[in-house]
Z-matrix of the N, CA and C atoms (Angstrom, degrees):
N
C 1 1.446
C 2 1.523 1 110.64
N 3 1.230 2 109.34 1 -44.59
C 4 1.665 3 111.31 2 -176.19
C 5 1.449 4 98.97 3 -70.08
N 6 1.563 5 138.11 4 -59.61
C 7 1.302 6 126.02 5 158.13
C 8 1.637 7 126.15 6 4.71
N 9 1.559 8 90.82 7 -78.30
C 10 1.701 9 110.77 8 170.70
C 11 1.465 10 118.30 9 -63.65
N 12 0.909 11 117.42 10 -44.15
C 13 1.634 12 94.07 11 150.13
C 14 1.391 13 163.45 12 -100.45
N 15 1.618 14 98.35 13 7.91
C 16 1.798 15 107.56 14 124.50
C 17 1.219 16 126.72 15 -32.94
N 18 1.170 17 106.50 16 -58.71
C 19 1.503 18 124.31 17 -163.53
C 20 1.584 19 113.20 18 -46.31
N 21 1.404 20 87.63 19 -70.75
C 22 1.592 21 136.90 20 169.17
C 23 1.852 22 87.46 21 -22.65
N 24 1.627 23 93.03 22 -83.44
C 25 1.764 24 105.53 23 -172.56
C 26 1.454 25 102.60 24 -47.13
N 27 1.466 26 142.30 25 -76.79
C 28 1.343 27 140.56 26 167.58
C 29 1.675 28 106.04 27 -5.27
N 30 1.000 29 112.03 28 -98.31
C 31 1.659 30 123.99 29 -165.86
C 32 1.702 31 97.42 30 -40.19
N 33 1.406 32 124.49 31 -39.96
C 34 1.674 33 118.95 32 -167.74
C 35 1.962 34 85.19 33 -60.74
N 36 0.872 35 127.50 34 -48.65
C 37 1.575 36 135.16 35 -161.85
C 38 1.597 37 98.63 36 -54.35
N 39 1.409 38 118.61 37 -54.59
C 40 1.655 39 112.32 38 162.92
C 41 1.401 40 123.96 39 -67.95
N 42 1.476 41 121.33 40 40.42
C 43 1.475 42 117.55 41 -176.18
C 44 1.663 43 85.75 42 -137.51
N 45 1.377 44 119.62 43 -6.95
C 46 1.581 45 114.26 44 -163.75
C 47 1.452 46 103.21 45 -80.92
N 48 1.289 47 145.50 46 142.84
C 49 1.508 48 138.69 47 177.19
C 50 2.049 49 88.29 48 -96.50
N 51 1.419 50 91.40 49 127.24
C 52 1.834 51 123.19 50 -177.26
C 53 1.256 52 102.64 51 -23.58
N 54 1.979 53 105.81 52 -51.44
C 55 1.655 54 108.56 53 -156.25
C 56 1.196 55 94.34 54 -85.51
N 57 1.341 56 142.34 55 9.01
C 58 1.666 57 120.16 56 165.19
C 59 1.749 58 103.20 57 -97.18
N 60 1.366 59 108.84 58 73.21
C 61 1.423 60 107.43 59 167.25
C 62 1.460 61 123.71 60 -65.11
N 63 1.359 62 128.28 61 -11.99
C 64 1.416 63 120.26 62 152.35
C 65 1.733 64 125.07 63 -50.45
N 66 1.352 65 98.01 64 -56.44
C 67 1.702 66 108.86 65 -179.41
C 68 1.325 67 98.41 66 -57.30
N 69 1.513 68 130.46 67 -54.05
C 70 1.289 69 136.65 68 -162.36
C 71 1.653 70 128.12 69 -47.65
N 72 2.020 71 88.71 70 -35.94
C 73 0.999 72 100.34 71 178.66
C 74 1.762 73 115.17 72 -100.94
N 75 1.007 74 131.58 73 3.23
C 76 1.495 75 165.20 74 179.07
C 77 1.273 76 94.67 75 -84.26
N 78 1.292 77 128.40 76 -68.11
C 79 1.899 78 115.33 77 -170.85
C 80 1.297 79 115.96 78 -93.04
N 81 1.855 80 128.07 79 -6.32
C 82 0.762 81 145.21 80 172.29
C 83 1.570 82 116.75 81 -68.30
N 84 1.704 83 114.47 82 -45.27
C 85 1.319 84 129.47 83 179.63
C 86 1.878 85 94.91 84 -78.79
N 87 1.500 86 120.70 85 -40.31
C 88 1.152 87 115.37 86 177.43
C 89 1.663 88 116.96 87 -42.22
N 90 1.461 89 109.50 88 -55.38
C 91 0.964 90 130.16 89 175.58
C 92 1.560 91 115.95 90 -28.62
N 93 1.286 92 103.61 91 -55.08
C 94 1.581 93 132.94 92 -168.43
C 95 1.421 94 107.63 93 -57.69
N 96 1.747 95 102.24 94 -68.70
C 97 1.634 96 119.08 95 176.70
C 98 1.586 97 95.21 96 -57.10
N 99 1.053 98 146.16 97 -47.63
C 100 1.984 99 134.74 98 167.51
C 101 1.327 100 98.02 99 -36.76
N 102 1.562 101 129.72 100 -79.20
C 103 1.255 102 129.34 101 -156.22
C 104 1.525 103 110.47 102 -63.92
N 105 1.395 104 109.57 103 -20.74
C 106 1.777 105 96.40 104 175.52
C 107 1.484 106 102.00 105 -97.45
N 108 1.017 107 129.65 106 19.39
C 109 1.724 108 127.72 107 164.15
C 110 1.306 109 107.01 108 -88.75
N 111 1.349 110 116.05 109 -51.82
C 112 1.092 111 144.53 110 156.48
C 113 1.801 112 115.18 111 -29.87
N 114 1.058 113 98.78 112 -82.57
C 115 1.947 114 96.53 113 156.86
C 116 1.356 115 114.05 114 -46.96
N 117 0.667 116 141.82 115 -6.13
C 118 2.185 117 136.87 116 -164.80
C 119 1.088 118 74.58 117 -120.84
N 120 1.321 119 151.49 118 -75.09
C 121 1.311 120 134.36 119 -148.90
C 122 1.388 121 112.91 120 -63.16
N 123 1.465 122 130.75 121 -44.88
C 124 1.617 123 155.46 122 -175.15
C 125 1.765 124 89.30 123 -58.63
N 126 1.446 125 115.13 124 -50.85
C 127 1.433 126 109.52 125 -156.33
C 128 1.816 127 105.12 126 -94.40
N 129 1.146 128 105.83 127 -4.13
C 130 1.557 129 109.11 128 177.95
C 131 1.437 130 106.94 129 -113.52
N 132 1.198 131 143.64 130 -13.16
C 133 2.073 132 150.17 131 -171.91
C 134 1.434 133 94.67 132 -135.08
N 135 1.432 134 151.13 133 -15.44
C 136 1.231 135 116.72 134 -160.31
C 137 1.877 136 97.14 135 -96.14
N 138 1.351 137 83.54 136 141.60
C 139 1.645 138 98.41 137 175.53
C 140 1.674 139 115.51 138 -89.91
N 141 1.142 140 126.62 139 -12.78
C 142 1.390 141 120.41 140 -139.00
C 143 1.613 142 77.72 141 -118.25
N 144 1.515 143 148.31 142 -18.49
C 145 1.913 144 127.96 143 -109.98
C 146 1.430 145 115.03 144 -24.55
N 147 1.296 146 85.82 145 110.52
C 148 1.726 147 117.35 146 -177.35
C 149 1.736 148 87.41 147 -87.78
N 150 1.338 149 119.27 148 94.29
C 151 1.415 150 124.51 149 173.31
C 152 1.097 151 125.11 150 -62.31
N 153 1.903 152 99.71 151 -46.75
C 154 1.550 153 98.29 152 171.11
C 155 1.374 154 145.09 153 -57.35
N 156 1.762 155 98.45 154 -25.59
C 157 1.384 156 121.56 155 175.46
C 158 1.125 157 84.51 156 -69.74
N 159 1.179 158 131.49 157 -84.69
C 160 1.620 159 140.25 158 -118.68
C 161 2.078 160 95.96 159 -69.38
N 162 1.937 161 97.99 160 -13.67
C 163 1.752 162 81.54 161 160.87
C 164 1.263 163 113.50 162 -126.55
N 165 1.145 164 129.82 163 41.73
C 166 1.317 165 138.56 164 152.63
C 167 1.618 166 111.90 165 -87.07
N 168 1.694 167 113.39 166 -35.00
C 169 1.745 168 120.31 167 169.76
C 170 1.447 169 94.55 168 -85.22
N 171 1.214 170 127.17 169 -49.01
C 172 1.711 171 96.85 170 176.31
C 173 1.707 172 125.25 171 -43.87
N 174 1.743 173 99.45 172 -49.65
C 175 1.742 174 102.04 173 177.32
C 176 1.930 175 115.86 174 -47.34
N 177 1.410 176 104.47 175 -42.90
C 178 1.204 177 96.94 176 167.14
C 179 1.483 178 132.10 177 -72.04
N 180 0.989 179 107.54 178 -25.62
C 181 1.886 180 99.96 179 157.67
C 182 1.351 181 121.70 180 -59.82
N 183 1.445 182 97.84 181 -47.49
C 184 1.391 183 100.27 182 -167.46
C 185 1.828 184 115.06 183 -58.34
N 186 1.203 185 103.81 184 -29.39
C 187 1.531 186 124.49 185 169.06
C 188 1.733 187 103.71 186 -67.68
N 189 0.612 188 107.35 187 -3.54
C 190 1.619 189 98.30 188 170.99
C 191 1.404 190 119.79 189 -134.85
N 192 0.949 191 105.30 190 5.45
C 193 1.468 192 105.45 191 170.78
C 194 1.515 193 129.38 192 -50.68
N 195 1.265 194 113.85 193 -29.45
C 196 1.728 195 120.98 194 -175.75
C 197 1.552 196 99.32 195 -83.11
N 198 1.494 197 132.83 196 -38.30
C 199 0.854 198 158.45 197 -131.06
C 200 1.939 199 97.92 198 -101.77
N 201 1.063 200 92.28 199 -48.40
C 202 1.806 201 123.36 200 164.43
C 203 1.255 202 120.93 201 -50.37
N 204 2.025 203 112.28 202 -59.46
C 205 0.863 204 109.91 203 179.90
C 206 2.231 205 105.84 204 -74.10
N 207 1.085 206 115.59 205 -20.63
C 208 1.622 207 118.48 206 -149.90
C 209 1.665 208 98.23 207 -71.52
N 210 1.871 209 99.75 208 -45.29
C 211 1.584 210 103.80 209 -164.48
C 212 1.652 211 118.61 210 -73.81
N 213 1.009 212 85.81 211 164.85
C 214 1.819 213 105.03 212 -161.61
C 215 1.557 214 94.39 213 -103.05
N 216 0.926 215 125.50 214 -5.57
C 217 1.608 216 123.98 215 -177.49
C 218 1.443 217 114.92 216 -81.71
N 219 1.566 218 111.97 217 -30.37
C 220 1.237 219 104.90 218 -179.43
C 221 2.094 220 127.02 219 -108.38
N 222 0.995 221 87.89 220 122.38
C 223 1.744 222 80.08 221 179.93
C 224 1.478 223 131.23 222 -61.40
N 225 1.295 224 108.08 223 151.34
C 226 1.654 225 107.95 224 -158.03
C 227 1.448 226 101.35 225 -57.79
N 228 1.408 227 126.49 226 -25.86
C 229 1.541 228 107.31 227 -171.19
C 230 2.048 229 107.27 228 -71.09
N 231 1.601 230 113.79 229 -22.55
C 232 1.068 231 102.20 230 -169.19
C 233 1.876 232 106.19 231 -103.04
N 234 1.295 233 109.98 232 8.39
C 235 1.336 234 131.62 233 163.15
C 236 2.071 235 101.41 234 -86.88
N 237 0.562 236 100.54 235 -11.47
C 238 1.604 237 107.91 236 175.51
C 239 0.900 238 131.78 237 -115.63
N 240 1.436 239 122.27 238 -16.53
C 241 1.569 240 153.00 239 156.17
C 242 1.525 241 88.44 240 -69.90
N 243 0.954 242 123.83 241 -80.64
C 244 1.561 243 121.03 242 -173.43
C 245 1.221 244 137.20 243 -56.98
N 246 1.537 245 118.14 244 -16.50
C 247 1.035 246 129.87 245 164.24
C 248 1.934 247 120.60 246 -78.13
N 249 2.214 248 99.38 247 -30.97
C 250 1.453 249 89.09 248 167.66
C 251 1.363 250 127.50 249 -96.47
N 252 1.324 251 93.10 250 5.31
C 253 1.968 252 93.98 251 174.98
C 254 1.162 253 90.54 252 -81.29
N 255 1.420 254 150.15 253 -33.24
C 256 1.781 255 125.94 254 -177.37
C 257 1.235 256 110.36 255 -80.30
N 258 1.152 257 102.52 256 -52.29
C 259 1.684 258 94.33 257 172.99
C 260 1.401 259 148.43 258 -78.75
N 261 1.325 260 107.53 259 -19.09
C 262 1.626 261 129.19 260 163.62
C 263 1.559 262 116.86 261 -126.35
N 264 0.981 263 113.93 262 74.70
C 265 1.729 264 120.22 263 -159.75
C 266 1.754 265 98.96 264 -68.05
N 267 1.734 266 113.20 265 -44.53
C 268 1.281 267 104.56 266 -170.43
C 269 1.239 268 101.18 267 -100.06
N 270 1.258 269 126.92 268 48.80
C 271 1.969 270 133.33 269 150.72
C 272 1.924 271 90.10 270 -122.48
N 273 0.916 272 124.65 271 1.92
C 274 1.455 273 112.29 272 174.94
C 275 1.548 274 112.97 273 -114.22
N 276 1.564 275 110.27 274 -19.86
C 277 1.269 276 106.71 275 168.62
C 278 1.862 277 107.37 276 -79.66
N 279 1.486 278 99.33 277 -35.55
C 280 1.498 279 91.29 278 171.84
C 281 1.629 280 145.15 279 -41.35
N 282 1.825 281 66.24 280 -49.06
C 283 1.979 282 83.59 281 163.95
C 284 1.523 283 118.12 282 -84.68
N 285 1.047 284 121.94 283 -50.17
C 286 1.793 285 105.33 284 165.58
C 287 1.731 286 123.77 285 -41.65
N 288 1.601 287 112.98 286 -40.34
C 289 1.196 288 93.33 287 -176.27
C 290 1.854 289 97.63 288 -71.63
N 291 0.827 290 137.43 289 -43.40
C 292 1.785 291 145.12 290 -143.04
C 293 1.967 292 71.19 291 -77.26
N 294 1.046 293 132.18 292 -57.74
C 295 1.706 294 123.80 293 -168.08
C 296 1.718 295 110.40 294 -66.57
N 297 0.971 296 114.91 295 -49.04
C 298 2.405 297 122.24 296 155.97
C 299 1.285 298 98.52 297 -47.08
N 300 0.929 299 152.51 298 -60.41
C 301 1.581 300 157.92 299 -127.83
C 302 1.521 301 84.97 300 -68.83
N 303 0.944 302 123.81 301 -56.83
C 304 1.973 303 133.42 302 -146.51
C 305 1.473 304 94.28 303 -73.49
Protein backbone atom coordinates (compact mmCIF):
# COMPACT_ATOMS: atom_id res chain seq x y z
CA UNK A 1 0.00 0.00 0.00
CA UNK A 2 2.70 2.50 0.93
CA UNK A 3 4.43 1.45 -2.45
CA UNK A 4 1.16 2.59 -4.22
CA UNK A 5 1.17 5.58 -2.81
CA UNK A 6 4.48 6.75 -3.68
CA UNK A 7 3.63 5.90 -6.81
CA UNK A 8 0.34 7.47 -6.73
CA UNK A 9 2.30 10.85 -5.28
CA UNK A 10 5.17 10.50 -8.10
CA UNK A 11 2.92 10.44 -11.25
CA UNK A 12 0.49 13.49 -9.50
CA UNK A 13 4.11 15.47 -9.78
CA UNK A 14 3.97 14.82 -13.76
CA UNK A 15 0.49 16.37 -14.01
CA UNK A 16 1.90 19.75 -12.31
CA UNK A 17 2.52 22.53 -15.18
CA UNK A 18 6.60 23.74 -14.27
CA UNK A 19 5.40 27.47 -13.87
CA UNK A 20 3.23 26.70 -10.85
CA UNK A 21 6.28 26.35 -8.59
CA UNK A 22 4.16 26.77 -5.51
CA UNK A 23 2.05 23.49 -6.19
CA UNK A 24 5.31 21.92 -7.37
CA UNK A 25 6.82 22.47 -4.37
CA UNK A 26 3.62 21.58 -2.14
CA UNK A 27 3.29 17.91 -3.59
CA UNK A 28 6.84 17.57 -3.93
CA UNK A 29 7.49 18.17 0.00
CA UNK A 30 4.15 16.04 0.25
CA UNK A 31 5.86 13.47 -1.40
CA UNK A 32 8.73 13.63 1.11
CA UNK A 33 6.49 13.69 4.43
CA UNK A 34 4.88 10.06 2.52
CA UNK A 35 8.36 8.70 2.18
CA UNK A 36 9.36 9.52 5.79
CA UNK A 37 6.10 7.82 7.11
CA UNK A 38 7.01 5.36 5.07
CA UNK A 39 10.61 5.05 6.70
CA UNK A 40 9.09 5.11 10.46
CA UNK A 41 6.93 2.53 9.53
CA UNK A 42 9.87 0.19 7.65
CA UNK A 43 12.12 1.08 10.75
CA UNK A 44 9.55 0.39 13.56
CA UNK A 45 7.31 -3.20 11.86
CA UNK A 46 9.78 -4.44 9.41
CA UNK A 47 10.93 -7.90 10.29
CA UNK A 48 13.11 -8.88 7.44
CA UNK A 49 15.46 -5.04 7.11
CA UNK A 50 14.72 -4.82 3.63
CA UNK A 51 17.85 -2.36 3.15
CA UNK A 52 17.25 -1.83 -0.24
CA UNK A 53 13.83 -0.56 0.32
CA UNK A 54 14.50 1.19 3.35
CA UNK A 55 17.12 3.25 0.76
CA UNK A 56 15.15 3.68 -2.03
CA UNK A 57 12.45 5.74 0.75
CA UNK A 58 15.41 7.38 2.14
CA UNK A 59 16.47 8.61 -1.67
CA UNK A 60 13.08 10.00 -1.80
CA UNK A 61 13.29 12.15 1.16
CA UNK A 62 16.36 13.11 0.53
CA UNK A 63 14.92 14.58 -2.82
CA UNK A 64 12.66 16.61 -1.04
CA UNK A 65 14.24 18.04 1.41
CA UNK A 66 14.55 21.76 0.02
CA UNK A 67 11.11 21.38 -1.03
CA UNK A 68 10.24 20.40 2.78
CA UNK A 69 11.95 23.04 4.12
CA UNK A 70 10.15 25.89 1.36
CA UNK A 71 6.33 24.64 1.80
CA UNK A 72 3.88 26.28 3.91
CA UNK A 73 1.68 23.23 4.12
CA UNK A 74 3.51 21.52 6.57
CA UNK A 75 3.90 22.36 10.32
CA UNK A 76 7.15 22.65 12.06
CA UNK A 77 6.45 19.67 14.29
CA UNK A 78 6.00 17.45 11.07
CA UNK A 79 8.94 19.39 9.33
CA UNK A 80 10.91 18.03 12.33
CA UNK A 81 9.53 14.69 12.30
CA UNK A 82 10.90 14.60 8.89
CA UNK A 83 13.91 16.02 9.21
CA UNK A 84 14.74 13.32 12.28
CA UNK A 85 13.66 10.26 10.59
CA UNK A 86 16.50 11.05 7.87
CA UNK A 87 18.83 12.01 9.95
CA UNK A 88 18.49 10.20 13.25
CA UNK A 89 16.39 7.20 12.26
CA UNK A 90 17.17 5.31 15.64
CA UNK A 91 15.98 8.48 17.95
CA UNK A 92 12.74 8.31 15.80
CA UNK A 93 12.19 4.74 16.09
CA UNK A 94 12.79 5.33 19.79
CA UNK A 95 10.18 7.73 19.99
CA UNK A 96 7.53 5.94 17.95
CA UNK A 97 7.92 2.83 19.81
CA UNK A 98 7.77 4.82 23.55
CA UNK A 99 4.46 6.86 21.54
CA UNK A 100 2.65 2.81 20.28
CA UNK A 101 3.52 1.55 23.64
CA UNK A 102 0.37 3.49 25.36
Amino acid sequence: TNNDFLYVCKEILNYIPLEDEKTMIDAQAFLGRTAANYLRQLQLYSKDDNLKLKKQVREICSQSKKDVIRTQTMTIKNKIGFFLTLYFPVLMRLLDKKRFEK
